[in-house]
N, C-alpha and C positions, 0 to 999 in steps of 0.2 A: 299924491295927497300931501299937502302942506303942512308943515307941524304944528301944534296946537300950540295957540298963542297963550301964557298964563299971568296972570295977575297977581298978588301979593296976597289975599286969598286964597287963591290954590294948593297954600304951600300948608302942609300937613298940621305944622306949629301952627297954623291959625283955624285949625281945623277944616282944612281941607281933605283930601282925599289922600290915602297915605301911598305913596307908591310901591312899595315891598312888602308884601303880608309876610311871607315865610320864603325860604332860601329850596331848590329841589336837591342838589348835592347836601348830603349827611355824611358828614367828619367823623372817624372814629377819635379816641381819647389819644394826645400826644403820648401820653406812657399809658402800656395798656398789657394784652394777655401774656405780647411775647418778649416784654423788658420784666414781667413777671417769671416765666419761664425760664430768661437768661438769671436771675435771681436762686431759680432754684438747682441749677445748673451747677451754679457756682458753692451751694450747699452740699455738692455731691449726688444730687440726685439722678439714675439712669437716663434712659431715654424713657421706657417702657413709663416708668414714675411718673416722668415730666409729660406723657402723653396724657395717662389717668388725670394730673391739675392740670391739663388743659383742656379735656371735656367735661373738667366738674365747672371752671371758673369762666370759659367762652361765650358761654349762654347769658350769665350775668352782666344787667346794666348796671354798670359799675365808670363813674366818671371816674378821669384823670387823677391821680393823687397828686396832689402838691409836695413835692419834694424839698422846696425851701422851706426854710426857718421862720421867716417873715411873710405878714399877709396871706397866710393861709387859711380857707375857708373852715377847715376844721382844728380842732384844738391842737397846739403844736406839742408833735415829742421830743423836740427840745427844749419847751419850755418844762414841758413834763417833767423831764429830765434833774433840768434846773431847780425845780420845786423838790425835787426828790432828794434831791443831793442838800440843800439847804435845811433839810430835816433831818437827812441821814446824820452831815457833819455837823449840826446844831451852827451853821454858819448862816448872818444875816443875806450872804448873797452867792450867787451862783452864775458863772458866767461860760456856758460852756462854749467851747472852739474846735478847729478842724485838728491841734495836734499839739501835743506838749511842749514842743518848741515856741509856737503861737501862744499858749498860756504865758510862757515866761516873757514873752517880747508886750506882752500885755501887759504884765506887771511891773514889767521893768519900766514901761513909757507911763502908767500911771502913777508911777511914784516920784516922776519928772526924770528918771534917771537921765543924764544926758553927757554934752560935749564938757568936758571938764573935769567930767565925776570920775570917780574908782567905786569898784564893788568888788568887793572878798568873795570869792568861789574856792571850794573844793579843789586839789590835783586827783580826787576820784571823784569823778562823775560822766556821766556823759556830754560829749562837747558842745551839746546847744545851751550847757547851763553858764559857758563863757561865751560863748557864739553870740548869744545873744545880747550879751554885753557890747561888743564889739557893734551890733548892730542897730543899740541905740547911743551909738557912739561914745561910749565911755571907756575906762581900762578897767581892764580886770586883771584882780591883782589874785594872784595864786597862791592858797596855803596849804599847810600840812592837816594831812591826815594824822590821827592818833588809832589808838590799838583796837578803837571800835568801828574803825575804817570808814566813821565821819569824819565833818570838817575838827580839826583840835582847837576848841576854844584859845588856849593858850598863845597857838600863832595867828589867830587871829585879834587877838588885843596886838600885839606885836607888829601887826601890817597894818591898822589903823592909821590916818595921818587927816592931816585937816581937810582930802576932796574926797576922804572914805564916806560914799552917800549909804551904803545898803550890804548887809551880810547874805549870803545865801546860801544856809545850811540845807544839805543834803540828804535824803532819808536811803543811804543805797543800801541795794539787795534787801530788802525787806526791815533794815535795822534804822531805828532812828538815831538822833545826832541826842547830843547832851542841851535840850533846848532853857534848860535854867540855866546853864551858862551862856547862851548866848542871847537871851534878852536880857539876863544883865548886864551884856556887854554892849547890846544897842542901848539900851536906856541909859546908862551912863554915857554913852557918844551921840546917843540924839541922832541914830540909824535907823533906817527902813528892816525889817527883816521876810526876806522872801523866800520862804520854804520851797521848794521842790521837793515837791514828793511821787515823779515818775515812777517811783519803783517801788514803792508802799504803801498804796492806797489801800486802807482798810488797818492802817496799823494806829497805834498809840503813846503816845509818853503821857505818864502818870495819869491816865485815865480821859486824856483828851487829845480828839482826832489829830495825826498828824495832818498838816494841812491848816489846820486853825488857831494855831500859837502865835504867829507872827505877824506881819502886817496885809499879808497875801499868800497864797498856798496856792501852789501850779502844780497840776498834776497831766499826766500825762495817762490817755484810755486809748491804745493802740492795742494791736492783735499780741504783739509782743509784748506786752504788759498780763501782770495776773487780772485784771481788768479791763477788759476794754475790746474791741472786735474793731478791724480797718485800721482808718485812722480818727483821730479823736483827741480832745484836751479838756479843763476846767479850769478856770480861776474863782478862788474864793476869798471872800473877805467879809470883815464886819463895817468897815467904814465907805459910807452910801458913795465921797466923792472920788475914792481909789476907784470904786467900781463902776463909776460914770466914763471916769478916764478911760478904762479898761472897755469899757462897753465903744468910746468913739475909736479908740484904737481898732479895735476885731472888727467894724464895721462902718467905716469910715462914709460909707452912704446913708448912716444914719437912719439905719431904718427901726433904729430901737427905739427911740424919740417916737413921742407920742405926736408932734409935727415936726416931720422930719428935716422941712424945708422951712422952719423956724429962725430965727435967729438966737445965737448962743444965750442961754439963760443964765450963766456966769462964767468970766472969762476964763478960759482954759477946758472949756466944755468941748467945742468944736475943734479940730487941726487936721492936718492931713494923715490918717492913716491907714489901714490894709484891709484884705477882706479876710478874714479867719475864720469867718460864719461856720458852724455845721450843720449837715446838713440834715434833711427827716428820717434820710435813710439812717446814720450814723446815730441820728441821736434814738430812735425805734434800740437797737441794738444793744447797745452803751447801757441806756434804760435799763433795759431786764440784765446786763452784766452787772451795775451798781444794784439791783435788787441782792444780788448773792455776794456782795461785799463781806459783810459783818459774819456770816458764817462761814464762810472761805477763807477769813484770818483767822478766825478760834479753831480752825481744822487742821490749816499748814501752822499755827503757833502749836497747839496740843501735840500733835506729830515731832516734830522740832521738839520741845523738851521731855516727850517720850525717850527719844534717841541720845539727846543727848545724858537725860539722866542716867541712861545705864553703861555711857562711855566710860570705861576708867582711866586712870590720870596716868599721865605717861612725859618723862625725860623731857623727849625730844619735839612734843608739839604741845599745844596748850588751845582750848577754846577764844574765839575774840570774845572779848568784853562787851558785855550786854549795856545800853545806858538805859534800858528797861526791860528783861528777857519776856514782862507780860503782855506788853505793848508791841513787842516785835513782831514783824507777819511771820516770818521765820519760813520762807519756802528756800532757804539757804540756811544749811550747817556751816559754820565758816570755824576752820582750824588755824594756827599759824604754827609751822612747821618752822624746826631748828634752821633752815636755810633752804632756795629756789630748788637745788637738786633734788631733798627729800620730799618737798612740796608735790613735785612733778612722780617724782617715786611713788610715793603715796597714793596719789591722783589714780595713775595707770593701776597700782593694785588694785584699790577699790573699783577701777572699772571691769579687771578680772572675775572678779567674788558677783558682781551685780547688782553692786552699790554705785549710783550714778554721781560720777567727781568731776573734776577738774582745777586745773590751775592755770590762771593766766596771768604768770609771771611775766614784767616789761620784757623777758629774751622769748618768750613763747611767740608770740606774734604780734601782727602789731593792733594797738586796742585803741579805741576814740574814747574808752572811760579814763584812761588814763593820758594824764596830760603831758606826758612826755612823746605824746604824738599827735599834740597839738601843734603841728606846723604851723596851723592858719596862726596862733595866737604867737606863739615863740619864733615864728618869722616874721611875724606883723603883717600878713598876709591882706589886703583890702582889696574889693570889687573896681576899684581905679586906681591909677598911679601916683596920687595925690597923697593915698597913706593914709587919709582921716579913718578913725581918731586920734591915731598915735604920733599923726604931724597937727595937730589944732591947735592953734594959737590961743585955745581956752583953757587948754591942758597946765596948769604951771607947774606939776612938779619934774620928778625925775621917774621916769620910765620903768616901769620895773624889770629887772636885769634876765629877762627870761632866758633858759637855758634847759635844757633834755634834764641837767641832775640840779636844778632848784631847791626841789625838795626832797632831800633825801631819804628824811623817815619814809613819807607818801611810797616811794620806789622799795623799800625793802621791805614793807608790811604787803605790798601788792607781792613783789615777789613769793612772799614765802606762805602767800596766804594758798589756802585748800578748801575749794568749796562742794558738798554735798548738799544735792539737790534733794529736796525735801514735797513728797506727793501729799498732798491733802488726803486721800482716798485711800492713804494707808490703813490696814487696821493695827490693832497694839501687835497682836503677832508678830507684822512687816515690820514695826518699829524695831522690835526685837531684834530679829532675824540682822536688818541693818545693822545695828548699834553691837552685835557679834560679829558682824563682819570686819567692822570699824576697826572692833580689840583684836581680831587676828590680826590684820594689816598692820597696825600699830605699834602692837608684841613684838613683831619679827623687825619693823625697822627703826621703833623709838624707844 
């Protein structure tokens, strides 16, 4: 039989006859019961468990969930997220990402930082908060720490010079920085200031979020954070064009644009940058961890000057300096011990008694918050042989003379410092109980 000859007519668009009614193969969901089940797996739950949710949830028609951030058929939890956070820190915007290193690489490329520039960091912090300098090719210039084991205002007026673009004070172990010092030190130098607050979400100076002082606030929502579950980040800001930048930087395909395949609505809108997206999973998570933000710092702050008020004063160590003790999250007690030996003394007692210490003095091991094991940056370490940024011909000053003892305060505050880990979930009792242990250990070597 010869095939049927058809005519322009025929064809279904002209209402012809349609040639496929319906498909006989049926597709189950791309993600479905047993990417569900590996989910609850990883929650800890048995087998026996994971058997029970999977004769409660196998029977249900339940389509594929959309795991991306963008174009998802139902309302996204990361923008959720993002709305949340926006309310929570009274900030006009919210820009969440895959990880707190991505936040600052955000903030740093929308504030144009680039080949030429310097930005003043911390010698305490964690290494992505120079890494990332390094990465939108700028130098990062290293200052001292002071006795509240932020950045010290004071060296940084002192490391200013005319290609200083941007300051990035530190909120570490739960303490914030002295931040009226240091927007009067942007505002008189006409600087960007980029808070990093990975390790203090949920804390305060003088009654407002850390995170929303400055010109942008990175934070970091990882497992390892008191916040945060996986991996995870946010950028926040109040002014709409930082956060445009920041939006084409984290997602560089543009799928936050309302047309995405538009052309630039003004210049410096579009350039080529990365993908940082998070994703539904991370941001589902994140969500209900930022839900219990706000009472999980009045718990670990309450606790924290429970213990500490009933410390008494002793020779050989002294509390660090609070630049707000009401504002602090406080899930670290921080001592400074009369020098590294007693530091570490100290430490191992309290871990006798069953008070949870430590000290991680620069000889203890070696630490990525401290910057005297900053190889990458103190050897000018770069992903080719070329050197950029610290060989660019936009650079015009003089290099900063990076070396292991730079800064010396930074290295003898870390030394001698004494940290006691601080449970939200204590009650006044535990406080107690603690804050006697403290005075016995104390008694005998201070």
């Amino acid at each position: 039989m010869g095939d049927k000859k058809y005519s322009e007519k025929d064809l279904a668009i002209n209402g012809g006859e349609k040639s496929i009614r319906k498909f006989e193969g049926k597709g189950k969901p791309k993600i479905g019961v047993e990417e569900f089940l590996e989910l609850a797996e990883t929650w800890g739950y048995g087998a026996k468990a994971r058997e029970k949710i999977r004769r409660i949830i196998e029977n249900e028609d339940v389509p594929s969930p959309h795991l991306a951030r963008y174009y998802n058929p139902r309302r996204s939890k990361v923008k959720e997220l993002e709305e949340y956070a926006q309310k929570l820190f009274g900030a006009r915007y919210a820009l969440a990402v895959n990880s707190g290193t991505s936040a600052l690489n955000c903030a740093y490329v929308a504030c144009g930082i680039g080949p030429g520039d310097e930005v003043i960091v911390p010698g305490y912090t964690f290494f992505a908060t120079a890494a990332e300098v390094v990465a939108a090719r700028a130098i990062p210039v290293i200052a001292e720490v002071d006795d509240s084991l932020t950045i010290d205002p004071r060296d940084v007026e002192k490391k200013i010079t005319p290609r200083t673009k941007a300051i990035v004070p530190v909120h570490m172990v739960g303490n914030c920085c002295d931040m009226d010092a240091i927007m009067e030190i942007a505002k008189k130098h006409k600087l960007f200031v980029i808070e990093d607050n990975a390790q203090s979400c949920g804390g305060k100076y003088e009654g407002r979020f850390l995170g929303t002082i400055g010109d942008m606030g990175c934070f970091s929502l990882s497992t390892y954070k008191i916040t945060g579950g996986g991996e995870g980040g946010m950028v926040l800001t109040n002014d709409e064009w930082l956060y445009t930048r920041a939006q084409s930087q984290h997602d560089t395909a543009a799928c936050w644009r309302p047309d995405r395949y538009a052309k630039e609505r003004r210049p410096g809108e579009l350039f080529c940058g990365q993908n940082y997206r998070m994703s539904e999973l991370e941001g589902s998570v994140i969500l209900v961890q930022l839900k219990k933000t706000e009472a999980q710092a009045k718990r670990f702050n309450r606790n924290m000057r429970r213990v500490l008020s009933l410390v008494k004063k002793f020779e050989k160590v002294v509390p660090r300096r609070s630049n707000d003790i009401l504002g602090d999250v406080g899930y670290s007690l921080i001592f400074f011990a009369k020098d590294r030996e007693l530091a570490g003394k100290l430490a191992d007692a309290l871990e006798a008694e069953g008070v949870p210490a430590g000290a991680r003095g620069t000889r203890s091991a070696r630490d990525w918050h401290i910057y005297a094991y900053w190889e990458h940056i103190l050897e000018r370490k770069t992903p080719t042989p070329e050197g950029c940024p610290f060989t660019c011909p936009y650079y015009k000053g003089k290099l900063p003379d990076y070396s292991a003892d730079m800064c010396p305060n930074t290295l003898d505050y870390v030394d001698r410092a004494l940290y006691i880990s601080i449970d939200q979930w204590w009650s006044a009792e535990d406080c107690k109980n603690v804050a006697k242990a403290i005075n016995k250990v104390f008694s005998v070597y201070c």
